[in-house]
N, C-alpha and C positions, 0 to 999 in steps of 0.2 A: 504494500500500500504506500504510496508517493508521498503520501500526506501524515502517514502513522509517526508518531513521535518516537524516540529510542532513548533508553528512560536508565540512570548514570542517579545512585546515591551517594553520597557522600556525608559522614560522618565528619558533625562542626561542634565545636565550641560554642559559638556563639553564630544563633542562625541571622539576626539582625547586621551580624559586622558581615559575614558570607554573602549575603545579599545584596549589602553595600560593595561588595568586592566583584562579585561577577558581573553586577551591573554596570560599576561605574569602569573598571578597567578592560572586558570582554564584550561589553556590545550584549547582554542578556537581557529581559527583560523580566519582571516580574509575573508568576500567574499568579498563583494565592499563597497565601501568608497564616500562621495559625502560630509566628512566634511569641515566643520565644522555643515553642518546639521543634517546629516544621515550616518549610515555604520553600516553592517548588521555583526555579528560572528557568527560562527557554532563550534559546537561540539558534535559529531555522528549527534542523528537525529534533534537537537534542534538549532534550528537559532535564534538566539537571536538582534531582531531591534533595535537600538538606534538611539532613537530621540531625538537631539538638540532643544532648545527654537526656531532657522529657519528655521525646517524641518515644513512639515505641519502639522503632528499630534499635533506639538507644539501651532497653530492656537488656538487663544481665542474662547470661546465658544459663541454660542449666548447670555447667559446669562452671558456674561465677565470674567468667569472664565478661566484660564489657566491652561492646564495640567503642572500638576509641579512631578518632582521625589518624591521617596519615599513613605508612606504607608506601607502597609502590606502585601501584595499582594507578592508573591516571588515565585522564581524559587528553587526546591529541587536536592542537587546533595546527592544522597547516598556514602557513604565511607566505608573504611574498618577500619578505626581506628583514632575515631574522635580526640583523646586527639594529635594522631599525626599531623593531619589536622591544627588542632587549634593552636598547636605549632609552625608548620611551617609558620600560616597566623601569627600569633602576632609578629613572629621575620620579617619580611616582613613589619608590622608594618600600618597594617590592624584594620579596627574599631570593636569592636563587638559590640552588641547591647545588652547579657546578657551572662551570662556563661550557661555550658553546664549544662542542665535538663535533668531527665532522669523520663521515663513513661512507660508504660506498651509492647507499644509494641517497644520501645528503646531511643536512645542518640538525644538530639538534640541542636542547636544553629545558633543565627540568626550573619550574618555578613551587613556588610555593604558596596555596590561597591561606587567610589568617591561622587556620588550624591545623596547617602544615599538611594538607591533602597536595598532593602532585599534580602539577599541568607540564604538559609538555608540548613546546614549542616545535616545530619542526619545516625546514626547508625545503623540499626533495632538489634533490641537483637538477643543473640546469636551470635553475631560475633565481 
């Protein structure tokens, strides 16, 4: 379906600064809001969930563990010109996790949204 959304959780700290973050530095927009637990963004077809520690997916596990942000696990935006990208998030004043690597089939670097979930930036060669 062309029009079906493809639907990306993420586990945050705080869902009000997350929202601030995807919107104001990735071009998301807002769909609904139910924080300080939950509030969902979109941008084209990717809707992006953020769950707070009192949303339910925040819920301990049976074996006591909590979902907690971060990992490695990440959402990929392609770009047309990473060193521009990069420039623009460090004066914004945004975390990185490594500088920009480059491989075979192109540019790449991890950032970081406020509760240290992964986005990765990426190149592909040739452009």
């Amino acid at each position: 379906m062309p029009d079906e959304l493809v639907n990306v959780r993420y586990m945050v700290d705080d869902v009000e600064n997350a929202v601030g973050f995807y919107t104001t530095h990735f071009g998301f927009t807002l769909r609904t809001s139910a924080a300080p637990a939950f509030a969902d963004v979109v941008r084209g077809n990717l809707r992006l969930l953020l769950s707070g520690p009192a949303s339910s997916a925040g819920r301990p596990m049976p074996d006591g563990r909590t979902p907690q942000p971060g990992g490695w696990n990440r959402i990929h935006f392609i770009v047309e010109d990473i060193a521009a990208e990069v420039e623009r998030l460090r004066a914004a004043g945004l975390t990185f996790r490594n500088d920009i690597v480059s491989g075979p089939g192109g540019r790449q670097i991890l950032l970081e949204d406020p509760a240290g979930n992964p986005i990765e930036l990426f190149q592909p060669a040739g452009r």
